[in-house]
C-alpha positions in Angstrom: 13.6 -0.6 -18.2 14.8 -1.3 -14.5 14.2 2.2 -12.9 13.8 2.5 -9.4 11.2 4.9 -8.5 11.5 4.7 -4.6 13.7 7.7 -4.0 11.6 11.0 -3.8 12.6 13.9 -6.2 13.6 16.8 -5.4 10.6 19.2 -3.9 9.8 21.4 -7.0 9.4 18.7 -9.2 7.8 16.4 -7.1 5.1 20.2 -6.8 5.2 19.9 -10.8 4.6 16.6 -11.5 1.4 16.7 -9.4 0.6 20.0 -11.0 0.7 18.4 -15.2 -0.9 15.1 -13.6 -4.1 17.1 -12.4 -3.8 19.7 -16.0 -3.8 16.1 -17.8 -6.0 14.4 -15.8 -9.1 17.1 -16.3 -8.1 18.1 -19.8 -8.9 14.5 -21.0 -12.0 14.9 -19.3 -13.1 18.1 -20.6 -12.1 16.7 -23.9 -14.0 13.2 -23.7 -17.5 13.0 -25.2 -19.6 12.3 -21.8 -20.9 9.1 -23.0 -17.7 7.7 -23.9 -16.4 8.8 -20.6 -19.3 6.6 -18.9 -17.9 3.5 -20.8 -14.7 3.9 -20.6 -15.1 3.9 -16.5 -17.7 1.3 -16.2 -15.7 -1.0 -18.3 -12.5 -0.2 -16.8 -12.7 -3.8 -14.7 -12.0 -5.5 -17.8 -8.5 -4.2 -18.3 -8.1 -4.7 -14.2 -9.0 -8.7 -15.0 -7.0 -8.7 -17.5 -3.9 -7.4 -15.7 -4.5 -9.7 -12.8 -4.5 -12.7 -15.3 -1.5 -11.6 -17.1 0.2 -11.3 -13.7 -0.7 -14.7 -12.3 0.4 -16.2 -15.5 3.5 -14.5 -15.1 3.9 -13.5 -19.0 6.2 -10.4 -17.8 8.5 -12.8 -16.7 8.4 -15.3 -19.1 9.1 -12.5 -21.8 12.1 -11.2 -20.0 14.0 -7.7 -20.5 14.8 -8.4 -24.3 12.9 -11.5 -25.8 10.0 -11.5 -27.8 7.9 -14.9 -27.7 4.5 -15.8 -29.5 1.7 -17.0 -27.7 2.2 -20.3 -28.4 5.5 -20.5 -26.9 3.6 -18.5 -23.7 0.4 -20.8 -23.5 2.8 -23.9 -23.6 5.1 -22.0 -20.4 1.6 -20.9 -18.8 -0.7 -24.0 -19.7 -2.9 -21.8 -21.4 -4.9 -21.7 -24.6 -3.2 -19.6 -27.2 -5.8 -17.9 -29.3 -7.4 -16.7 -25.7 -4.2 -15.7 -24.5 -3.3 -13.4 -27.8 -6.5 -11.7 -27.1 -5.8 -11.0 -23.7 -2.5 -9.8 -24.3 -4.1 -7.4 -27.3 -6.2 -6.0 -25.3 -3.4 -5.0 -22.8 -1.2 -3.7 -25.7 -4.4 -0.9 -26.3 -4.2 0.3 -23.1 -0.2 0.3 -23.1 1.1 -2.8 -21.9 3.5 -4.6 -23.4 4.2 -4.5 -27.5 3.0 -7.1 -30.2 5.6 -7.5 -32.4 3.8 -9.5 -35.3 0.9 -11.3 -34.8 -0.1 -13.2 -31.7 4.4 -12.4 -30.8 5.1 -10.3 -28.1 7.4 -8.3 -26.1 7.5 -6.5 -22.8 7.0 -2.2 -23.0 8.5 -0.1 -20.4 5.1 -0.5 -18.7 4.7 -3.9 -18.9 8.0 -4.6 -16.9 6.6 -3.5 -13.9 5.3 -6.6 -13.7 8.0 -8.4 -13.7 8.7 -10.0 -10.4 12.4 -9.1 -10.4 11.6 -4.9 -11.3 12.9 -2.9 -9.1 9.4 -1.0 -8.7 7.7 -4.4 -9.4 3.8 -3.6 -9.2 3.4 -7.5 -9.7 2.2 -8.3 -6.4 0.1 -5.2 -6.1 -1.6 -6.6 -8.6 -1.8 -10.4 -7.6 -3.6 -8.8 -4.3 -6.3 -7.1 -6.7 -7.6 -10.3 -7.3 -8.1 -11.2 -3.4 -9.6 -7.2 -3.3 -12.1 -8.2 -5.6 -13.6 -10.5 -3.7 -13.8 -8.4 -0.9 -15.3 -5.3 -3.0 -18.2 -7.3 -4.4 -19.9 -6.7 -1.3 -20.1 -2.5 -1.8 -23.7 -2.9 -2.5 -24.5 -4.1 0.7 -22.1 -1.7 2.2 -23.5 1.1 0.7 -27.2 0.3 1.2 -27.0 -0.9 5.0 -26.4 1.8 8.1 -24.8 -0.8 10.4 -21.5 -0.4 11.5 -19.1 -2.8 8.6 -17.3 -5.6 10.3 -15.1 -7.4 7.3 -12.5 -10.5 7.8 -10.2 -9.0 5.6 -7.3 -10.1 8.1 -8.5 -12.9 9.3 -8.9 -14.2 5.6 -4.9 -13.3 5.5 -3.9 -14.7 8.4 -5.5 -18.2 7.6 -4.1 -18.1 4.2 -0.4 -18.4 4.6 -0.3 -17.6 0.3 -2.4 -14.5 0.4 -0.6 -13.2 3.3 2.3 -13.6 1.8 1.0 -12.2 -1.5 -0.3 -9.6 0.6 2.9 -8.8 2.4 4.1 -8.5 -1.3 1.7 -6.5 -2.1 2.1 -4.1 0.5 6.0 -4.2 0.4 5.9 -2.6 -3.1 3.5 0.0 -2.2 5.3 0.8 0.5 8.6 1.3 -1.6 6.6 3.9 -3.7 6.5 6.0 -0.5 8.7 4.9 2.1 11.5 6.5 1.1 9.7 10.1 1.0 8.3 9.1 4.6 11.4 8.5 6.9 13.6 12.0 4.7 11.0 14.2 4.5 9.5 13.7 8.8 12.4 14.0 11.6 12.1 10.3 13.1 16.0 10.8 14.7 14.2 12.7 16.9 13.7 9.7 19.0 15.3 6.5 20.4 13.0 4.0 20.0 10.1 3.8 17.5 7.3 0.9 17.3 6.0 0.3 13.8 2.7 -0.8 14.4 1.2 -3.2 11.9 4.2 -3.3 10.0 4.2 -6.2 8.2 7.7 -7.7 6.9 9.3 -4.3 7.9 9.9 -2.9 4.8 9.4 1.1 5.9 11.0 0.2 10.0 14.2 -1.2 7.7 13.9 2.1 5.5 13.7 4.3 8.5 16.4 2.5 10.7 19.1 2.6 7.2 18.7 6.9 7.0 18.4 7.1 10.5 21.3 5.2 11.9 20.9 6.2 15.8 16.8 5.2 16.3 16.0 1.6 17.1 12.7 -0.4 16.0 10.0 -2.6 16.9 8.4 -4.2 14.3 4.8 -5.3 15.8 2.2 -7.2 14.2 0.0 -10.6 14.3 2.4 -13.7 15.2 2.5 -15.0 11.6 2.9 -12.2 10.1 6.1 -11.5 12.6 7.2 -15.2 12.1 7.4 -14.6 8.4 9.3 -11.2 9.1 11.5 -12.3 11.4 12.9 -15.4 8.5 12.8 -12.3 6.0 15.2 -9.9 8.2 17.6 -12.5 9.3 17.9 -13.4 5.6 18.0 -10.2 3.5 18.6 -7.4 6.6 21.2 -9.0 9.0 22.4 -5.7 9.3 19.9 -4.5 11.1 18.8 -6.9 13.5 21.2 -5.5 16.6 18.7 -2.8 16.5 15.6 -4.4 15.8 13.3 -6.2 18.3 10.0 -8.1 16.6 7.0 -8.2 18.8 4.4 -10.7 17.9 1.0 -9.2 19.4 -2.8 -7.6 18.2 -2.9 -4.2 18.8 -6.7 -4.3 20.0 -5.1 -6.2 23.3 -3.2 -4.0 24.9 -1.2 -6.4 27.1 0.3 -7.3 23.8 1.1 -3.8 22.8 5.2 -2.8 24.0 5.1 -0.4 26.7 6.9 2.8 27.2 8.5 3.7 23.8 9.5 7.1 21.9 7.0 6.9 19.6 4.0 4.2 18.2 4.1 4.8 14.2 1.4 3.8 12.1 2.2 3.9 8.6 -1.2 3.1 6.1 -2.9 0.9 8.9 -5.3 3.0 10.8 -7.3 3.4 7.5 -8.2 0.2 7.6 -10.4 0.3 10.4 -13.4 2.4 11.6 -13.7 4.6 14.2 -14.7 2.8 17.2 -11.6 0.1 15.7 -9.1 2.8 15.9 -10.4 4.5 19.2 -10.0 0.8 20.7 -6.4 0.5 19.2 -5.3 4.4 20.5 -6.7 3.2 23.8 -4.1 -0.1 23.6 -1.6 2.6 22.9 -2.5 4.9 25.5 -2.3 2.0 27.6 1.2 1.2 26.4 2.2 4.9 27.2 1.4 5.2 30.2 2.8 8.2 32.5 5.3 8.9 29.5 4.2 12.0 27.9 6.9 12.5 25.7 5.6 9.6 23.8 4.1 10.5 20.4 1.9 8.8 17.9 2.5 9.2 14.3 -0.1 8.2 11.6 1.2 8.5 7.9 -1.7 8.0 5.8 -3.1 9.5 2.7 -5.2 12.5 4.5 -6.7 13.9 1.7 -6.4 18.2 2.2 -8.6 19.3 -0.7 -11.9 18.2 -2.6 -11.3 15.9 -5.8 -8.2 14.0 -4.6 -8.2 10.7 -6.7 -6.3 8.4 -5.0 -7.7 9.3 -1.5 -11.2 8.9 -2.5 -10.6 6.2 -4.6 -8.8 4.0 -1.8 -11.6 5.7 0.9 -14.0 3.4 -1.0 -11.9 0.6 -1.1 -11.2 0.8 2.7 -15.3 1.1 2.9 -15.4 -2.2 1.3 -13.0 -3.6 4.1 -14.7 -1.7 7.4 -12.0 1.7 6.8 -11.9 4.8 6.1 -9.5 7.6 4.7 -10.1 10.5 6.9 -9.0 14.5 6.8 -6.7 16.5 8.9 -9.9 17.9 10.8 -11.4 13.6 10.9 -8.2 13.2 12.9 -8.3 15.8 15.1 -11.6 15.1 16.6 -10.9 11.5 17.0 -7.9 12.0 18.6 -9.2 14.1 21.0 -11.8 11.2 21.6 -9.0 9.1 22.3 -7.1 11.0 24.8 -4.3 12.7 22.1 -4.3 15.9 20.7 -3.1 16.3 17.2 0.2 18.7 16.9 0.4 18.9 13.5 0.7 17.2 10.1 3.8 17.2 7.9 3.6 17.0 4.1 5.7 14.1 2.3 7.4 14.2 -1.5 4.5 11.2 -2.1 1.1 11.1 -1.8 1.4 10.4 2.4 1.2 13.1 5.2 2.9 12.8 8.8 0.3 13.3 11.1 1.8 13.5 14.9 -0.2 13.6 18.3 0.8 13.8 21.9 -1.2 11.9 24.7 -3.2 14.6 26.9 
């Protein structure tokens, strides 16, 4: 029930699996009555509620690998009201999660245990953050409707909220371990001495890439609390790794703050989250921070959707609206490169849903 899912597979299947997702994915919608289609998607929030209650109630956990308990035993663990919470929990057992053994008595699925804080995949946080995104997203309307340029305080609403940043941290550390992995194999980062993770958080893919590639060393950079709380993390759980680690406390729109002279500035799922005179105003810190080196690369690993009808591109390019970002193309990141005084070498595909996307200052 404990499988880890962070190692990438082996390229042909990785190819496959993408291949029977898509088949699947448009064979139930060729098969779906449109009507019942429009329902299904405009209702989907509930089961997202429910999910994030279930999570912040922590009934994963309290069911364990092998027990089975009854709501009342759960409502009295999770100060909740019973009846409610076996109605909750139903409706999670229809879309798949988790199993009702008899009524109101239930047990965690194989499904279900990725929300268990202790999985080794644990999507728990992930879904903790959903609840703070929602808040955010219930301003699309206004996004949608209004030509200005979107200015959200996404992160400073984090960084003033030591528990949401750290949910958030969370939350980003188990995406992360979905594609880390695939990120730091499948592009030649050995290729240079020192690499800056920009906007890494905790340091969950700089500790990735510095374990396969034993001869780089890292800077992890990113807002001072988010750095304090890294720093306590790495001396606690990744000792190992400090001799070759430096953390860098700074805000890449300052470029003062921004370490100077390195091998290469990596930007792994940030850029996205800002819009394009953002990220022109953070290449220009980096530029900055480059100066006369022209060896220096930057690498962007985003989502960089290369054909029409990707899901999870489009679906997170909205969700980025909502926040002032954007997902953006191969051809989106050319051009703004070249704005910005780089010029994009090329893009490298990934055994997960990231590309490598590497420029040179010019």
């Amino acid at each position: 029930m404990n499988q880890d899912w962070s190692a990438p597979p082996p390229w042909p299947i990785f190819y496959g699996a993408m291949a029977i997702e898509r088949f699947v994915f448009h064979l139930v919608l060729s098969t779906t009555p449109l009507p019942f289609r429009i329902l299904n998607d405009v209702n989907s929030f509930i089961e997202a509620q429910c999910l994030i209650v279930a999570a912040e109630l922590a009934i994963a956990d309290h069911l364990g690998v092998t027990s089975s308990k009854s709501t009342k035993e759960l409502a009295t663990l999770t100060k909740a009201d019973a009846d409610r919470l076996c109605r909750l929990l139903q409706n999670l057992v229809a879309h798949g999660y988790f199993e009702e053994d008899t009524n109101c008595t239930f047990r965690n699925n194989v499904l279900s245990s990725y929300l268990m804080e202790n999985h080794a995949n644990s999507m728990k946080p992930i879904v903790l953050h959903a609840g703070f995104l929602y808040k955010q997203f219930s301003n699309l309307h206004q996004v949608v409707t209004s030509s200005k340029p979107f200015a959200s305080k996404f992160f400073e609403d984090l960084e003033s909220d030591p528990v949401e940043r750290d949910i958030f941290a969370r939350a980003m550390k188990s995406t992360a371990a979905l594609g880390n992995e695939a990120v730091v194999r499948d592009y030649p980062f050995e290729q240079f001495d020192t690499i800056a993770d920009m906007g890494g958080g905790i340091g969950s893919l700089l500790a990735k890439l510095l374990e396969v590639h034993p001869t780089v060393h890292g800077v992890l950079f990113d807002l001072p609390g988010v750095i304090s709380d890294a720093e306590a993390l790495w001396k606690k759980e990744r000792s190992a790794l400090l001799p070759r680690t430096t953390f860098v406390a700074g805000d890449f729109f300052n470029a003062s703050t921004v370490p100077t002279g390195l091998d290469a500035y990596l930007f792994r799922g940030v850029l996205h989250d800002w819009n394009d005179d953002q990220v022109l105003k953070i290449l220009a810190s980096v530029k900055t921070a480059i100066g006369k080196k022209l060896s220096s690369r930057v690498i962007i690993a985003e989502l960089t959707p290369m054909h029409e009808g990707e899901r999870l591109a489009h679906h997170l390019d909205v969700l980025m609206m909502s926040i002032g970002g954007v997902e953006r193309s191969a051809e989106q990141w050319k051009a703004l490169l070249k704005i910005g005084g780089f010029e994009l070498e090329g893009f490298t595909n990934t055994r997960s849903p990231m590309k490598v996307l590497v420029a040179k200052p010019i």
